[in-house]
Structures are given as C-alpha cells and as structure tokens.
C-alpha positions as protocol buffer text, in pm:
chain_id: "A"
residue {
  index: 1
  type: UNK
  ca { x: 1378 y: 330 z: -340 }
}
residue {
  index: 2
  type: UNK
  ca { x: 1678 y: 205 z: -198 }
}
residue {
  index: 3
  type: UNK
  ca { x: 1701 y: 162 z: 206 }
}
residue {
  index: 4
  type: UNK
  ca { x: 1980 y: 336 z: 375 }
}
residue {
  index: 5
  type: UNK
  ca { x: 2125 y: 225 z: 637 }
}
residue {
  index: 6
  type: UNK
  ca { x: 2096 y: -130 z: 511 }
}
residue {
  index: 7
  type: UNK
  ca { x: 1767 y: -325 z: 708 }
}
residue {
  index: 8
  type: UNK
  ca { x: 1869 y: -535 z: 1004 }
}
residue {
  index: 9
  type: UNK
  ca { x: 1783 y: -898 z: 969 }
}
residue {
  index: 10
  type: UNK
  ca { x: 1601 y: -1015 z: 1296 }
}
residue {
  index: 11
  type: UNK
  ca { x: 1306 y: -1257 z: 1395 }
}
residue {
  index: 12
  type: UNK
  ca { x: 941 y: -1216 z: 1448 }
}
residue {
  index: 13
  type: UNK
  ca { x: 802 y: -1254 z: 1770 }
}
residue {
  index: 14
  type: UNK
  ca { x: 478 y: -1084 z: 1821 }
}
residue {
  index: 15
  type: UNK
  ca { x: 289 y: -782 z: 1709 }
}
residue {
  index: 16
  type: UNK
  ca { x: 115 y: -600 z: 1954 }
}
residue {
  index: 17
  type: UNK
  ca { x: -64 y: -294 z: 2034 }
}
residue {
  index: 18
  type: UNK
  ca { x: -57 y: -142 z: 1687 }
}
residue {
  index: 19
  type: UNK
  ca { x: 253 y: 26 z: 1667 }
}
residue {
  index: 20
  type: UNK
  ca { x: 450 y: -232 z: 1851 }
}
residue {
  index: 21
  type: UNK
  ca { x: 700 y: -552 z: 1779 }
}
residue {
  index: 22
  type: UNK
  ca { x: 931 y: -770 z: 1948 }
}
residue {
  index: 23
  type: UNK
  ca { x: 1193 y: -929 z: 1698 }
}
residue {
  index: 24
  type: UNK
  ca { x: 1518 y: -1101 z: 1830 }
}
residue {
  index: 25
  type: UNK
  ca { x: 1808 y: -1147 z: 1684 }
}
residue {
  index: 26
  type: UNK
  ca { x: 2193 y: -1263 z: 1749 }
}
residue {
  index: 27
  type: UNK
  ca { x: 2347 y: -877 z: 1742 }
}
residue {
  index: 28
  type: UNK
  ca { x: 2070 y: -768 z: 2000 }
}
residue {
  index: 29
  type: UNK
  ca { x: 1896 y: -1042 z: 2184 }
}
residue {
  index: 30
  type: UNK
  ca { x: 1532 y: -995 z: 2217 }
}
residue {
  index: 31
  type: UNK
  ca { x: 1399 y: -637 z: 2156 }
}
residue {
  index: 32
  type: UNK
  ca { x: 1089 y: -385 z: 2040 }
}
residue {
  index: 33
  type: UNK
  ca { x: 1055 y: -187 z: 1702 }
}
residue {
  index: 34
  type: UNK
  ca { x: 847 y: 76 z: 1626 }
}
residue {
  index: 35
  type: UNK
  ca { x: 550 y: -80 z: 1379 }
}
residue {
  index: 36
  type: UNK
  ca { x: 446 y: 220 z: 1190 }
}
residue {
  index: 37
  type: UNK
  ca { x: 118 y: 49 z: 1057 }
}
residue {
  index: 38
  type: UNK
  ca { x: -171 y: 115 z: 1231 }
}
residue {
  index: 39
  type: UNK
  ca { x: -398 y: -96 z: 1008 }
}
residue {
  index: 40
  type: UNK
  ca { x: -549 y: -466 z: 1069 }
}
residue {
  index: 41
  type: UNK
  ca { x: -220 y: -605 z: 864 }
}
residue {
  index: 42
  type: UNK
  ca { x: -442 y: -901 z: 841 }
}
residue {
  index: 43
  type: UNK
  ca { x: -263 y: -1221 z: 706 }
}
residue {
  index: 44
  type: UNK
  ca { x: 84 y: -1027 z: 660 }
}
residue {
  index: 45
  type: UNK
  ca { x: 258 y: -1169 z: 958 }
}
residue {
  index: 46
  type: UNK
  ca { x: 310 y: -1445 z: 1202 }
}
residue {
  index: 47
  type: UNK
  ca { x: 547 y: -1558 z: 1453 }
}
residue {
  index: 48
  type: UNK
  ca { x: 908 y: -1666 z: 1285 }
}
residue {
  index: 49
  type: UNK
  ca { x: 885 y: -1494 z: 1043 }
}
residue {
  index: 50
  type: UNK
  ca { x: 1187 y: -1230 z: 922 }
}
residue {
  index: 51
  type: UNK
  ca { x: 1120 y: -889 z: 993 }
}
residue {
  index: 52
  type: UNK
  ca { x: 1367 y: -666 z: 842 }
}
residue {
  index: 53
  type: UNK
  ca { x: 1435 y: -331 z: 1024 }
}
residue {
  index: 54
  type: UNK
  ca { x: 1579 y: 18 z: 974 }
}
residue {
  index: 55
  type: UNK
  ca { x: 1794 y: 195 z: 1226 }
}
residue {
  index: 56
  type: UNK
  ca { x: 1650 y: 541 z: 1280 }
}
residue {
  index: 57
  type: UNK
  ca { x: 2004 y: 661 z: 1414 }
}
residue {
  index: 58
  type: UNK
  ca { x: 1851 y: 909 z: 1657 }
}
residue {
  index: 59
  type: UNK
  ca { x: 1908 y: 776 z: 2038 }
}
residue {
  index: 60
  type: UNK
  ca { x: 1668 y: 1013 z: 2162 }
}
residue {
  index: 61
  type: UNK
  ca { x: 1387 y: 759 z: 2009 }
}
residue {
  index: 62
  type: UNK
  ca { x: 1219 y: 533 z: 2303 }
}
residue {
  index: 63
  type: UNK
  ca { x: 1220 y: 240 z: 1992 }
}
residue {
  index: 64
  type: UNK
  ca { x: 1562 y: 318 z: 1750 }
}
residue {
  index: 65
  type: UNK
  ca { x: 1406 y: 53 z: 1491 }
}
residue {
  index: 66
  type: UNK
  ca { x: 1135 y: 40 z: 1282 }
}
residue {
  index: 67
  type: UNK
  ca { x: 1013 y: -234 z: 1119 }
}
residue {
  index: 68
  type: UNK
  ca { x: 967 y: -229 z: 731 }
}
residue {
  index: 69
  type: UNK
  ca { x: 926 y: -563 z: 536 }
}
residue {
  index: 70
  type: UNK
  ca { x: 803 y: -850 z: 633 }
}
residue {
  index: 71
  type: UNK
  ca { x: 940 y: -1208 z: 460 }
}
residue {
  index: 72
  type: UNK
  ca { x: 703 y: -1483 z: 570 }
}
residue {
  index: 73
  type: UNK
  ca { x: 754 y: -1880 z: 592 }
}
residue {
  index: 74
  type: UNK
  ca { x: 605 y: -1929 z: 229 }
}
residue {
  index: 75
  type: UNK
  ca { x: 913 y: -1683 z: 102 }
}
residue {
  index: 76
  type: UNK
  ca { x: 691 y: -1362 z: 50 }
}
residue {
  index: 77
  type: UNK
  ca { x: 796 y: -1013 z: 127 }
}
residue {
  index: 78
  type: UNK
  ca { x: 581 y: -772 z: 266 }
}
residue {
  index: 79
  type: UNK
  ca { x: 620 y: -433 z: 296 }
}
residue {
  index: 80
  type: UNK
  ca { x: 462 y: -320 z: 616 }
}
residue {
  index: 81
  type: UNK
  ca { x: 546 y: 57 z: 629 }
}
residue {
  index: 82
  type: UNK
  ca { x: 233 y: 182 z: 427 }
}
residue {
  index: 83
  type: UNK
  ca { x: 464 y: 594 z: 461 }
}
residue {
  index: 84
  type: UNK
  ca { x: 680 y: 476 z: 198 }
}
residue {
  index: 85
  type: UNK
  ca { x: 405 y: 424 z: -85 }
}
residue {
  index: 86
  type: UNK
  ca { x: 410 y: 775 z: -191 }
}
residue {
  index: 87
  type: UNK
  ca { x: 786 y: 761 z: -264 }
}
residue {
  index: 88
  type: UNK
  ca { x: 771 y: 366 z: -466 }
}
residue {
  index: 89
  type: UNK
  ca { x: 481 y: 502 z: -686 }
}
residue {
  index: 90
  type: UNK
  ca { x: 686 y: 867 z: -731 }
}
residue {
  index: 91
  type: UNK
  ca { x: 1004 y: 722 z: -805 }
}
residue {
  index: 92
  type: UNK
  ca { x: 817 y: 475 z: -1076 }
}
residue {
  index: 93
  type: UNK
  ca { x: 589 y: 757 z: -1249 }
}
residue {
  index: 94
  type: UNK
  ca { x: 941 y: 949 z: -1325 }
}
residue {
  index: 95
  type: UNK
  ca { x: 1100 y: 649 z: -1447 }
}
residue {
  index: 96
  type: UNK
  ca { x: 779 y: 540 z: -1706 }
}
residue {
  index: 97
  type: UNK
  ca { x: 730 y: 236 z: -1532 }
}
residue {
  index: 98
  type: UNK
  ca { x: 317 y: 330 z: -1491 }
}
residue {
  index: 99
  type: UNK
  ca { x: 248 y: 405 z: -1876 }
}
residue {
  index: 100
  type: UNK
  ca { x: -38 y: 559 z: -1794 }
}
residue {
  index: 101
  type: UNK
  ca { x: 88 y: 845 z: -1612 }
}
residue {
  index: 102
  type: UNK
  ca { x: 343 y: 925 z: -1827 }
}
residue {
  index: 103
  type: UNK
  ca { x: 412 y: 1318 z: -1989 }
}
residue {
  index: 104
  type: UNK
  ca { x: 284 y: 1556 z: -1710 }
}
residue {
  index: 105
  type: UNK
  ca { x: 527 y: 1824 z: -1625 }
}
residue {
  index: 106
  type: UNK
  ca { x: 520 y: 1870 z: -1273 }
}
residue {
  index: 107
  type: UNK
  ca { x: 454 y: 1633 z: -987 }
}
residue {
  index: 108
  type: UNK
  ca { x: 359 y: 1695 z: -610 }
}
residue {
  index: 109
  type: UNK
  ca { x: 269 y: 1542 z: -285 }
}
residue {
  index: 110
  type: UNK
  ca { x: -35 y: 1581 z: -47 }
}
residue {
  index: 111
  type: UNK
  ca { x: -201 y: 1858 z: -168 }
}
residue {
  index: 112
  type: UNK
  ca { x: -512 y: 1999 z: -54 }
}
residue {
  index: 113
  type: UNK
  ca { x: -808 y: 1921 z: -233 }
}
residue {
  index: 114
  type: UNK
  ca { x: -1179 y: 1847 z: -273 }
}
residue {
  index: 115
  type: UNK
  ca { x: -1525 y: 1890 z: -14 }
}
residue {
  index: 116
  type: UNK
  ca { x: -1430 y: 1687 z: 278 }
}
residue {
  index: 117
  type: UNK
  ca { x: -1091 y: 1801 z: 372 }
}
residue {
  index: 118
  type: UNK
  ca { x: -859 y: 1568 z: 211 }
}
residue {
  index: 119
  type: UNK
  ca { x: -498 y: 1561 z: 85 }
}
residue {
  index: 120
  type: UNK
  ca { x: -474 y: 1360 z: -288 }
}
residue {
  index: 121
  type: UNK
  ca { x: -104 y: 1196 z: -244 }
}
residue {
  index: 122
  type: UNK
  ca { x: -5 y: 1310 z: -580 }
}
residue {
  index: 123
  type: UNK
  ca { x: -97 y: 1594 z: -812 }
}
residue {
  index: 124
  type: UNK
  ca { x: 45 y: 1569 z: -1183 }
}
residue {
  index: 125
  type: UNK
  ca { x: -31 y: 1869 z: -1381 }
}
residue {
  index: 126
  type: UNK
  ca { x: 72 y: 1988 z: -1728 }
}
residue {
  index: 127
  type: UNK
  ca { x: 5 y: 2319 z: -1917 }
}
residue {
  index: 128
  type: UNK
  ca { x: -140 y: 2115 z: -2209 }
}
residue {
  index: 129
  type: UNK
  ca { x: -343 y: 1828 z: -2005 }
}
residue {
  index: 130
  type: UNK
  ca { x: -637 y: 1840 z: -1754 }
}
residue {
  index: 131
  type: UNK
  ca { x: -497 y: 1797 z: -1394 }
}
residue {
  index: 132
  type: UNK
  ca { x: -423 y: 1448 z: -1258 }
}
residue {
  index: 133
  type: UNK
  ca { x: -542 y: 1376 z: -886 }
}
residue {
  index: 134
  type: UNK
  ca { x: -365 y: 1016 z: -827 }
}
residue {
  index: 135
  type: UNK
  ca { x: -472 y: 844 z: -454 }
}
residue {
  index: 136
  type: UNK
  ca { x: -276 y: 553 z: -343 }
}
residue {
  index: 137
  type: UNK
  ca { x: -385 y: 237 z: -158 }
}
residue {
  index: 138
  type: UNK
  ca { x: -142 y: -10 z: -87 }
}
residue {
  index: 139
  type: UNK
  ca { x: -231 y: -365 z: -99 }
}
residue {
  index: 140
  type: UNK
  ca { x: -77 y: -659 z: 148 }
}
residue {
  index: 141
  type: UNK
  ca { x: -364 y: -866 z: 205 }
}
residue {
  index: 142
  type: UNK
  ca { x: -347 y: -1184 z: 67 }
}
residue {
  index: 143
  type: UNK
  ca { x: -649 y: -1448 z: 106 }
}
residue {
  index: 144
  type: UNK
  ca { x: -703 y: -1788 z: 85 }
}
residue {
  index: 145
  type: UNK
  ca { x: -927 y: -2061 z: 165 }
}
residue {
  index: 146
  type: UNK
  ca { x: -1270 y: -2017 z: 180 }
}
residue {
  index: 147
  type: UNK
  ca { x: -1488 y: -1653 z: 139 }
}
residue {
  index: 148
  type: UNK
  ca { x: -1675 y: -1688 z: 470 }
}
residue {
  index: 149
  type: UNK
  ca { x: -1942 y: -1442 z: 310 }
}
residue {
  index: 150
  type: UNK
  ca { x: -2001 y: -1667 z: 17 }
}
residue {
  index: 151
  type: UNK
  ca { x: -1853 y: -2032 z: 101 }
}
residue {
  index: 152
  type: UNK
  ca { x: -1663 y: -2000 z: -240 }
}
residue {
  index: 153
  type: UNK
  ca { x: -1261 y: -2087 z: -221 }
}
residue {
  index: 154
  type: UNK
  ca { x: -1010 y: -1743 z: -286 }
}
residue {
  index: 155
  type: UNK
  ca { x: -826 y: -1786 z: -640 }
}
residue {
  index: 156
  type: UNK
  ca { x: -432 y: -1818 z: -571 }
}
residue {
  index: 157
  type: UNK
  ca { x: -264 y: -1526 z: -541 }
}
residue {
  index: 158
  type: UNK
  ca { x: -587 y: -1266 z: -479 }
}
residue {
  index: 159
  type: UNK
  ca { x: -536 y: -949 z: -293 }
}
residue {
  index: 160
  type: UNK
  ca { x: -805 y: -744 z: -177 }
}
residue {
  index: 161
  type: UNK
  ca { x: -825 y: -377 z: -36 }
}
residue {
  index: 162
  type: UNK
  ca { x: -896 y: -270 z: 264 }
}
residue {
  index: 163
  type: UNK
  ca { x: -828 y: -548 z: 483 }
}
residue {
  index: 164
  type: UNK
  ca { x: -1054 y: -355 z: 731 }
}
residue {
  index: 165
  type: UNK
  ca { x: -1364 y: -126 z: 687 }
}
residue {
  index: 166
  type: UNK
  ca { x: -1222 y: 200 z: 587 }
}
residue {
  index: 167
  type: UNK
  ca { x: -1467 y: 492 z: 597 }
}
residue {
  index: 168
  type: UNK
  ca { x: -1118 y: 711 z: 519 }
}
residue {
  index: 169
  type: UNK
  ca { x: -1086 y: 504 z: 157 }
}
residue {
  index: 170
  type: UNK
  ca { x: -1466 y: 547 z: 99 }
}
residue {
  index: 171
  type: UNK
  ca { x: -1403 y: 955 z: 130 }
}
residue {
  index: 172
  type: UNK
  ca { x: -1118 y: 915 z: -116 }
}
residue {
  index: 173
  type: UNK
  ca { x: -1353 y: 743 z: -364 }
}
residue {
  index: 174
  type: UNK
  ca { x: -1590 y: 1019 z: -281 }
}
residue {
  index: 175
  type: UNK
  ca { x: -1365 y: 1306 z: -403 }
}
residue {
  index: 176
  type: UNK
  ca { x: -1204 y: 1170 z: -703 }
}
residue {
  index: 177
  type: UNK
  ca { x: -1580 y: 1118 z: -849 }
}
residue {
  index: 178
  type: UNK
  ca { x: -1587 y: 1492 z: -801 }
}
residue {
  index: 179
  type: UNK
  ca { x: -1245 y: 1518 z: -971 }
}
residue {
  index: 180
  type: UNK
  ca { x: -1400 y: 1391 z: -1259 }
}
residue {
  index: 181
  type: UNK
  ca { x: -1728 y: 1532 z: -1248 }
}
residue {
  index: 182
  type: UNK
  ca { x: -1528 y: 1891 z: -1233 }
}
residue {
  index: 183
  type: UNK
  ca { x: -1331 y: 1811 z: -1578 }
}
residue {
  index: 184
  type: UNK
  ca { x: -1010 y: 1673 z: -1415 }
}
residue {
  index: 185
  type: UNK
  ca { x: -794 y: 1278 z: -1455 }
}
residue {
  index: 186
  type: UNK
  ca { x: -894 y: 1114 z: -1136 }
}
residue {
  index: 187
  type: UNK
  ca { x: -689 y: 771 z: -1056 }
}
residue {
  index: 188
  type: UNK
  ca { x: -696 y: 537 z: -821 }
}
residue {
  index: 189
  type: UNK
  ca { x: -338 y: 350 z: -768 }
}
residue {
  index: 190
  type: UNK
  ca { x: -350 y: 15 z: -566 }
}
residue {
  index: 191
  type: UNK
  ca { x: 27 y: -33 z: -482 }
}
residue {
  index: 192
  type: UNK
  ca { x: 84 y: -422 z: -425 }
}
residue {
  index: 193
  type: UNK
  ca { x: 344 y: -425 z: -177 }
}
residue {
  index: 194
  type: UNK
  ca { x: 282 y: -807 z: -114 }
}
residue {
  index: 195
  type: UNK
  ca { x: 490 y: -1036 z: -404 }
}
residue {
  index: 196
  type: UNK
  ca { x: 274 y: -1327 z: -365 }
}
residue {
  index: 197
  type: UNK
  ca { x: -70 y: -1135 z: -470 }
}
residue {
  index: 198
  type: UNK
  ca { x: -160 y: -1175 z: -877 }
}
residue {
  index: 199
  type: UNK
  ca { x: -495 y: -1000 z: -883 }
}
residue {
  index: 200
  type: UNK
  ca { x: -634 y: -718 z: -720 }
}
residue {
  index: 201
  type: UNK
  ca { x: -1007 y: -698 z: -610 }
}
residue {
  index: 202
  type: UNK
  ca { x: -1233 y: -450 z: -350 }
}
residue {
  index: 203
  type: UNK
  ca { x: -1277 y: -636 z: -58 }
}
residue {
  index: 204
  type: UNK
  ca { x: -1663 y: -628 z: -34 }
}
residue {
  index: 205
  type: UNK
  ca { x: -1632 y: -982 z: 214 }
}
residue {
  index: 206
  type: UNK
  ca { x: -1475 y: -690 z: 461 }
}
residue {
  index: 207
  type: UNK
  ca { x: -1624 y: -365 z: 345 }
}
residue {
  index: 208
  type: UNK
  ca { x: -1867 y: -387 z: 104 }
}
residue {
  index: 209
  type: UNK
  ca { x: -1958 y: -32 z: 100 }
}
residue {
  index: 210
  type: UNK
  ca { x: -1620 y: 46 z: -36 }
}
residue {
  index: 211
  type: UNK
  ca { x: -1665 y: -197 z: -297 }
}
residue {
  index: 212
  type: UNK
  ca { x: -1996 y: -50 z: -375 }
}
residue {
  index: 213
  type: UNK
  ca { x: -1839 y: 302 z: -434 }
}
residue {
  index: 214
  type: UNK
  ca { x: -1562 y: 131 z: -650 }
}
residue {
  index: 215
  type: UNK
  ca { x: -1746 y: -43 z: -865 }
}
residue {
  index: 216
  type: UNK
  ca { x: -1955 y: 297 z: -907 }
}
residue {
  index: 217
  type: UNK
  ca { x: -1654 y: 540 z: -925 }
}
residue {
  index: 218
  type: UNK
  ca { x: -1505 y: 333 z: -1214 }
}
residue {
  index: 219
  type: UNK
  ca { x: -1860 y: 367 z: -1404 }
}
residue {
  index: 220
  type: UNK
  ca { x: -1830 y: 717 z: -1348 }
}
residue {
  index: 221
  type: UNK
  ca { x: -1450 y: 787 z: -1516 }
}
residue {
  index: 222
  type: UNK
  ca { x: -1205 y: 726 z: -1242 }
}
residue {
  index: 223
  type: UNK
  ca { x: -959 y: 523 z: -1388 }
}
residue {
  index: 224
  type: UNK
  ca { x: -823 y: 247 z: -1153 }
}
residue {
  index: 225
  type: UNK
  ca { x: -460 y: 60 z: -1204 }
}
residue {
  index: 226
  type: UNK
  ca { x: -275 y: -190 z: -989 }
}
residue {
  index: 227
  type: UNK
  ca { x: 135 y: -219 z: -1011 }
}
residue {
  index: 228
  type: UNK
  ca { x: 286 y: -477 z: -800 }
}
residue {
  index: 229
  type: UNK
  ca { x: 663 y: -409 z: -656 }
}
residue {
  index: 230
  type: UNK
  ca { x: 960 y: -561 z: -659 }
}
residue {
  index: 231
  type: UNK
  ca { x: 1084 y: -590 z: -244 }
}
residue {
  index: 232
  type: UNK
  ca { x: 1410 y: -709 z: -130 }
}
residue {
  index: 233
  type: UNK
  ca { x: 1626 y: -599 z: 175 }
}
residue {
  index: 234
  type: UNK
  ca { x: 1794 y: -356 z: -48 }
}
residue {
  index: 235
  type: UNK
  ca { x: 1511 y: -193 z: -217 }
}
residue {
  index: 236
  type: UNK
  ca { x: 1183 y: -126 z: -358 }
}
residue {
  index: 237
  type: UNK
  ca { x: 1058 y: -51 z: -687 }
}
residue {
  index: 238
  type: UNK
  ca { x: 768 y: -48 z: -881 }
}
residue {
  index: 239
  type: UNK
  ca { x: 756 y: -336 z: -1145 }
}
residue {
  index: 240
  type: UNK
  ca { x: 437 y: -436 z: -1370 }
}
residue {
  index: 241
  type: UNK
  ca { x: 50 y: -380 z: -1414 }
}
residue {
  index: 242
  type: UNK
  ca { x: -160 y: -637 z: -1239 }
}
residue {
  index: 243
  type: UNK
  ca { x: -540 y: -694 z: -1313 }
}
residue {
  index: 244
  type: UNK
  ca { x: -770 y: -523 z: -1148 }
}
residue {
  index: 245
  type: UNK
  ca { x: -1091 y: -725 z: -1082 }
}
residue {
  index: 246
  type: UNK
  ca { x: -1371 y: -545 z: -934 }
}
C-alpha cells in the first residue's frame, strides 16, 4: 500500500484526548492532527519522536492531517492508523505473500456474520473449498523490562495483543469458534505493524481472559498466523511469518 500524497515529516509533541496530536514542524510551526486510534497505543509513542502525516486535502476538515506512522528514538516505525490493516493484509493475500491463504476465488470486506452481530474483515470463498472467515488484529505493542504480573524480564523483541482489555477481540474469538464448529476455515491474522516486534504472544499480563479464549480457540481449529510488515514513509506491505507464541 503505497501513501498518496506523500506523508509529511513533522515532530511529536503530545498525544492527547484519543483522537488528538500536536506535531511541529518547519513548513507549519506547531499544529494538531487527527489521531485515528482510539486504543491505549501503549509504548508506541513518546515526545520527539517523528510522526509522519497524510494530508486529507479536504479544507472543510477542523484537523487536514492525520497521523499514520510513528518512527521512534530507537529507529522503529509504527503504524498507528489501525483503518489501514484491512487493505496491508488484502493487498498481501493477492500477492501470495500469506501462503496460507492462498487459491480462494473471491475476496471481500466486512461482511456480516455470526451470533453477536459482528462484521469478519475478510471473507475468502471458493466453489471448491469451505469458506474462509479471516479477523485481523494488528499488533504495535512492544514490551520490555519486567512482567509486573510475574516479575519475569520480556524476551527482546515480544509483542503482545491487546495492549488493553478488549471485550470486542474476546467476541471475535467467540465467533470464529463457531466458524469452525459450523464446518467453515476460521483464522485469526495478527498484523505486526511495529518492525521492532519478533514474536507474537496474547497478552494475558493485560487481558487474560482473551488469552484464555486464545489458547482455547486454537485447541478448537482456528488457525492463528502472525505476518510482520515492512513500513516506510512511502509504503506498507506485508513481509514474513512471525511465531506465534501463545
């Protein structure tokens, strides 16, 4: 996925009420951007870093920018904007980067599906294959230091989803166990958006229930894969498997 117009180089000042930032930079002075994640974004930003931006190009917006990657003092990018995961992992199923999606015919976005009133974020389906319900979490929280929950030190480079408790994530687990229990592929797709993680893990030192359910959904069939991105100012794109340690 290649960003057009070209991101805007600027400065990190502060994050603030969820959907806000102030960057500066020598074009504009100081200014706010639209932060379209409304999650914890724990560890994925501090002050100084470089925030790269993307001109909306419609004046009527109150905030024209919106911030998309994050580059942080160690040299890691970040993406932040957690609406573009859909289109990294599409673009990289119809190129064969994710091996084990390859061969369905037909490929769609947010459909409709399952008991609790969800949308799966893609549907591959194929006249000679069971039905493919892929949900996608995308990863940015590296740890390190020490596990406060059990006073053992984080291995280099170990992400871990959610950063937050996510009741949302434990429905999604819910309904691809039914996936599977009705005869269909079910898949879980953690999308590392974060270049310094190695290893991806459920974060049960922040919500152990949804670690709980993952550990059970893979026992029950629903297969789980981690890809890792390549992120630069010019693009995204889906590189390599990473392991998945649950």
């Amino acid at each position: 996925m290649k960003f057009s117009p070209p991101l805007i180089k600027t400065t990190l000042l502060k994050r603030y009420k969820r959907f806000l930032s102030d960057v500066v930079n020598d074009e504009h002075g100081e200014f706010t951007a639209h932060c379209p994640n409304t999650g914890s974004m724990k560890n994925c930003w501090q002050e100084g870093d470089t925030a790269w931006l993307l001109d909306s190009q419609n004046p009527k917006r109150k905030y024209l920018y919106t911030w998309v990657l994050n580059q942080n003092l160690q040299g890691d990018w970040i993406c932040i904007n957690t609406h573009l995961a859909n289109q990294v992992v599409s673009e990289g199923i119809d190129n064969g980067v994710v091996a084990e999606l390859r061969g369905y015919e037909s490929l769609q976005q947010e459909v409709k599906y399952g008991d609790e009133n969800s949308r799966i974020d893609l549907l591959l389906t194929d006249p000679n294959k069971p039905n493919c319900y892929v949900e996608i979490k995308t990863v940015t929280l590296l740890e390190s230091g020490v596990n406060e929950k059990t006073g053992e030190e984080f291995q280099p480079g170990a992400g871990y989803f959610p950063d937050a408790v996510s009741t949302r994530g434990q429905k999604h687990i819910r309904e691809l166990i039914s996936m599977v229990e009705q005869g269909h592929r079910a898949v879980l797709f953690f999308l590392v958006q974060h270049t310094g993680i190695r290893t991806v893990s459920p974060a049960s030192h922040i919500d152990p229930k949804y670690a709980e359910l993952l550990n059970d959904a893979a026992q029950k069939g629903v297969e789980i894969y981690a890809y890792n991105t390549h992120i630069s100012a010019a693009e995204i794109k889906l590189r390599q498997a990473l392991p998945v340690i649950l």
